[in-house]
N, C-alpha and C positions, 0 to 999 in steps of 0.2 A: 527268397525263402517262402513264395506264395505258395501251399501246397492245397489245393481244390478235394472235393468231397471226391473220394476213391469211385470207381464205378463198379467196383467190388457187389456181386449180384445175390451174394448169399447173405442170410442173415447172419449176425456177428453177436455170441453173446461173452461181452466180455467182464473178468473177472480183473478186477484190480484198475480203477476208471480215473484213479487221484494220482497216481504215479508219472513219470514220463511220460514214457510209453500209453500208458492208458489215456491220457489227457488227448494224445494227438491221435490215436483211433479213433476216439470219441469224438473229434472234431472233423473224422474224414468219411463218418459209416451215417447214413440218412437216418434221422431216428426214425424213420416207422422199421427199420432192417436192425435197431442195436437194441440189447437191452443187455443190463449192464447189475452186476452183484458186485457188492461192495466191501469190503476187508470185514467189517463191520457186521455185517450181515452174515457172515459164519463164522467169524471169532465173537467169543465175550471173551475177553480180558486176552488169555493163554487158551481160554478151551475151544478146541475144533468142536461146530456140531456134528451129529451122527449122520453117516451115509443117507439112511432115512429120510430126516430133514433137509437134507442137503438135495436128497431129489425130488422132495416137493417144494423146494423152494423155486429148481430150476424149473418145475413144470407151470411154480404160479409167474416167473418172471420174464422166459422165454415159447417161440412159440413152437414148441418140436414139430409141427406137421413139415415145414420148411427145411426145404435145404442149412445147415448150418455151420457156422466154422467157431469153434471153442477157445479163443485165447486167453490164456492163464497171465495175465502181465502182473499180479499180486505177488508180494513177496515181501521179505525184509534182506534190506542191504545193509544194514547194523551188523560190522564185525563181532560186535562185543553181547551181540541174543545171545541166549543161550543155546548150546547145541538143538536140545528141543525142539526152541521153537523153531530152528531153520528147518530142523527133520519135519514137525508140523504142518509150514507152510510149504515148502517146496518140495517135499513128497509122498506125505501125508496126504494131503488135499489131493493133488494132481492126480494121486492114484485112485482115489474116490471119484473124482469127475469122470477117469476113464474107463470106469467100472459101470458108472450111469449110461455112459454114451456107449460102450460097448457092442450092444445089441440093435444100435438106431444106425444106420448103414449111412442114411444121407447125412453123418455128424462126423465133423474133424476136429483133430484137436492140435492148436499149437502151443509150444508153451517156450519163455525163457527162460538161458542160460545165460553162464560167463566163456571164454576163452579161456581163461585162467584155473576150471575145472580139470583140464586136460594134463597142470601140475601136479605131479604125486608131492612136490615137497611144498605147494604151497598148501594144498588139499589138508596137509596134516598137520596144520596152524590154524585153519579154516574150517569152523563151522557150517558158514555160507556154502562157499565152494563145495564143503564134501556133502552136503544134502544135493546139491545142484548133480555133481556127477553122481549121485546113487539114482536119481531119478532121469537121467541120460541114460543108464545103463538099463532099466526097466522100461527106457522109451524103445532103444534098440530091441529088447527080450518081446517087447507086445509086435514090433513089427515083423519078427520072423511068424505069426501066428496071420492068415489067410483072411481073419475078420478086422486085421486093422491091416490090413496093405493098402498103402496110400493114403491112410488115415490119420495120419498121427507125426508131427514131427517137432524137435528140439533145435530150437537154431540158438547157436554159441554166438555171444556180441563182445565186444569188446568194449573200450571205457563209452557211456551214452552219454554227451552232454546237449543242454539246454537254457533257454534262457531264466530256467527255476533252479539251480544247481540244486540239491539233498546237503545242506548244513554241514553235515558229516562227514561229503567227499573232496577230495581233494583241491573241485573250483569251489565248491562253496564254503570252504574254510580260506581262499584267497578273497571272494568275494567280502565276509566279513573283516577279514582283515583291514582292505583297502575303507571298506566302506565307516570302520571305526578309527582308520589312523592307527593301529594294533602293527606292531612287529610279528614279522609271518618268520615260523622257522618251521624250516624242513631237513632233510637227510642230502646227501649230494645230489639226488637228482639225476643218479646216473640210468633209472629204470627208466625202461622203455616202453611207453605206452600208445596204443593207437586210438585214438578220440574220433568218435563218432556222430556226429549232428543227429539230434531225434527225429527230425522229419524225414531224412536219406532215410533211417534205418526202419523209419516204419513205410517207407516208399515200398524197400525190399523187403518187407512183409507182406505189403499187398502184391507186392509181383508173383511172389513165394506160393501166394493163396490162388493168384489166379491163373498160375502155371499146373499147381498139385504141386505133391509130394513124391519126388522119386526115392528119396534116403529119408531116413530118420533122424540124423542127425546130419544140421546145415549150420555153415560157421560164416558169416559178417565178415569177412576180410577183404581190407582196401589195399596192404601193404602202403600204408601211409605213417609208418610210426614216427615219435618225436618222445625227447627225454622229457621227465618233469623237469629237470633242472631248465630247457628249452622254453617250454610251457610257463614255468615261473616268472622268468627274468621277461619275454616279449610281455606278459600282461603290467607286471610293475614296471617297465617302460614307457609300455602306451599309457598307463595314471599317473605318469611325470611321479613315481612315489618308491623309485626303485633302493631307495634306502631302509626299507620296512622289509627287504628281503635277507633274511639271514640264511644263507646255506651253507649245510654240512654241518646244521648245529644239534642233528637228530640223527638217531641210527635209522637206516632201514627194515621194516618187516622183514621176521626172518624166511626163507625160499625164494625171496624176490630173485629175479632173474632179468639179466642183462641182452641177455641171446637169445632173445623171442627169436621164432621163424615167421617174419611176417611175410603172408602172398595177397594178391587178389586172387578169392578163396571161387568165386561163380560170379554169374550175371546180374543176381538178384540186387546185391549191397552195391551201389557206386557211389565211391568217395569224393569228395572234393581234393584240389591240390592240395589245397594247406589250410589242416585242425586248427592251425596255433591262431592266425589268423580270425578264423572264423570263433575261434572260443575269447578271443579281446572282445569280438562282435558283441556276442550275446553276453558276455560279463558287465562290457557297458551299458545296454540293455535292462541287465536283472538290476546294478546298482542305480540306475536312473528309479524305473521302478519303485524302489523301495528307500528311495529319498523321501 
């Protein structure tokens, strides 16, 4: 899991530097090539700043004469925002950055998705999701237009893990579980999810960036899925703690789906054999850690 400083030639300014994703860009772009805005930095509290400020910020942060490539990895993945603020940060924002970049030819812009945007019935439980596909659909609307061809692209990911899970998602509500002796319960386990390692997925970021953009929207698919109920039971095995797992004792979200189509979707994402595996890795890892 050694991944070395990308050789990535353009400067990189990224948005969102604390998240997954953002930690391991940050850790693969030279910094005289990164500069980086932070959640913080155009939110107070709820309020977006104005377009305005928003592009004199990029012009005191980054260096526009250069080549550049735009990644938006900012966001919230809190089911429970309000509608708002997903529409805020993941189309709000996104659309103001490409209103800035717009006119500046040598500037790309990438930004993330989910896979699970592509569901009309999970979309209409989800906040997330539905700000994510309203700004997929305005990624597509900007690249039929002649000044962003090749410019711009949305690539759909599927679940990202690491060795910091988000408290919230579903390893790091395992992780705290194990790591307080807490009875973990969940729903049967019967969804099926494809788990992604953050360093692979920002591997095929950078392949993504230094191939260009032929479509607008690109989807992360390894065809490696595995059920939570799978996922659950190998990591409370490997903690010798397989009694703390209660299942079937929660309903499932409601849209959830059993009959994902999983493929290996291009060249750029490649998977490892086996998620489950590699997610005991880094579990043991984060709770070592945080001992």
């Amino acid at each position: 899991m050694n991944h070395p400083r990308s050789s990535h030639s353009r400067g990189v300014l990224l948005f969102g530097s604390r998240g997954q994703i953002g930690r391991s860009v940050t850790n693969r772009v030279p910094p005289e090539k990164l500069y980086k805005i932070l959640w913080s930095d155009v939110f107070d509290g709820d309020a977006l700043m104005s377009k305005q400020d928003l592009e004199k910020l990029i012009s005191k942060k980054a260096d526009l004469s250069e080549s550049i490539d735009v990644i938006v990895a900012s966001g919230l993945t809190q089911s429970r925002a309000y509608p708002y603020q997903h529409q805020r940060s993941h189309f709000i924002l996104p659309k103001m950055i490409s209103e800035i970049f717009e006119k500046i030819p040598t500037a790309r812009i990438l930004t993330l998705g989910s896979v699970q945007e592509t569901q009309p019935e999970l979309c209409k439980h989800n906040s997330y999701l539905e700000s994510k596909l309203s700004w997929a659909k305005y990624v597509e609307s900007l690249s039929e237009k002649s000044i962003w061809k090749e410019r711009i692209c949305h690539v759909r990911l599927h679940t990202v893990y690491s060795e910091d899970p988000p408290p919230h998602m579903f390893l790091g509500q395992m992780a705290a579980a194990l790591m307080k002796d807490q009875l973990f319960e969940m729903s049967s386990g019967d969804q099926l999810r494809e788990y992604q390692y953050r360093e692979d997925v920002v591997d095929g970021i950078f392949r993504l960036l230094n191939q260009g953009f032929d479509q607008p929207i690109v989807e992360f698919g390894g065809n490696a899925p595995v059920s939570l109920r799978e996922i659950a039971e190998s990591v409370f095995e490997a903690f010798g703690k397989k009694n703390l797992l209660k299942i079937g004792t929660l309903t499932a979200p409601v849209g959830e789906t059993n009959a994902w189509k999983y493929q290996q979707t291009n060249s750029y994402y490649q998977s490892p054999k086996s998620s489950t595996q590699g997610i005991v890795q880094v579990l043991k890892k984060c709770i070592q850690q945080n001992k």
